[in-house]
C-alpha positions as CSV (number, residue, x, y, z in Angstrom):
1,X,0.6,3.7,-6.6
2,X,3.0,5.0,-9.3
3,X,6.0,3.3,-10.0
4,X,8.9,3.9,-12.2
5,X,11.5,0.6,-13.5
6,X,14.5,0.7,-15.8
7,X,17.0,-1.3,-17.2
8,X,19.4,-2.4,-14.3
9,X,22.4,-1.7,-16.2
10,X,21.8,0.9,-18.8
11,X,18.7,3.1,-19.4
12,X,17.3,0.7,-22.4
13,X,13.7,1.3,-21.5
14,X,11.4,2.9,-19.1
15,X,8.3,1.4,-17.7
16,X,5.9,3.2,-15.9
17,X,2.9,0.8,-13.3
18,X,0.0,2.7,-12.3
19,X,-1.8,0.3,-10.0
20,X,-5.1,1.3,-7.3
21,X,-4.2,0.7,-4.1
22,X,-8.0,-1.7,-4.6
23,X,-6.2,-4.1,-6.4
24,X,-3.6,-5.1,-4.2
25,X,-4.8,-8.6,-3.1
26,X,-1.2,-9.6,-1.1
27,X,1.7,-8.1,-0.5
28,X,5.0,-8.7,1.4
29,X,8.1,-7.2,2.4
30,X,11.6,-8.9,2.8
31,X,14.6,-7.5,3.9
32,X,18.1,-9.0,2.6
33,X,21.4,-7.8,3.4
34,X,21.7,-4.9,1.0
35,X,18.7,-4.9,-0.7
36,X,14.8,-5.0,-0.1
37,X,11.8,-6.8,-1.9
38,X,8.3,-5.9,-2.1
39,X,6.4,-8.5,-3.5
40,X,2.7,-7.3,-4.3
41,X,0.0,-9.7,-5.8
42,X,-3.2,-8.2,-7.5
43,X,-7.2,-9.5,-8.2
44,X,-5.7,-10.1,-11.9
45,X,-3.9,-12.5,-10.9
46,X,-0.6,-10.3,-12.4
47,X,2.3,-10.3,-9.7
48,X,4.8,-7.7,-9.5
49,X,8.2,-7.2,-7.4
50,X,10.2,-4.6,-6.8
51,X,14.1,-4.7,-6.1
52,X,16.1,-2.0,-3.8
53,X,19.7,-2.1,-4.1
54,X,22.3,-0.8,-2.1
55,X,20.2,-0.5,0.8
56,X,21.6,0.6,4.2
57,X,19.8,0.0,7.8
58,X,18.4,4.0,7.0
59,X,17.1,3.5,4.2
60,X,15.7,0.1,4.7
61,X,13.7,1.8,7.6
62,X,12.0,4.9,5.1
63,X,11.4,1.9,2.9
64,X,9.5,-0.2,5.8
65,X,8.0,3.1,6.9
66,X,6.2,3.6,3.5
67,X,5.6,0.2,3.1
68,X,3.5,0.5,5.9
69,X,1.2,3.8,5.3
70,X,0.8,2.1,1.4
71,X,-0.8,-1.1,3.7
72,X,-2.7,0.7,5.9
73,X,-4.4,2.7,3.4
74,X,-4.8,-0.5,1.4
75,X,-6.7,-1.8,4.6
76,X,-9.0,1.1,5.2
């Protein structure tokens, strides 16, 4: 899994997570009005979430849908 963050109000930084789908020892998924969270815990003990804004029912469901295959994958 790839993931790109930046700066929430101006592009200050970039950070870049490259994480195997191996090392995911939990994860979870909550949905907010607005906004999502995916929480993700890994064998090192590191924790990571990630934050969706703006987040309409449509998009909330392509977010839930890859949330899904990502666990699935983890699981096989």
């Amino acid at each position: 899994m790839i993931l790109f963050d930046r700066d929430s109000l101006a592009v200050y930084y970039k950070k870049i997570h490259i994480i195997p789908y191996v090392s995911i020892s939990t994860s979870a998924i909550n949905f907010k009005p607005g906004k999502v969270e995916l929480l993700f815990s890994f064998d090192s003990g590191y924790q990571l979430h990630v934050n969706f804004i703006d987040m309409n029912h449509d998009k909330k469901e392509v977010l839930k849908k890859i949330y899904k295959m990502m666990m699935s994958v983890k699981i096989k």
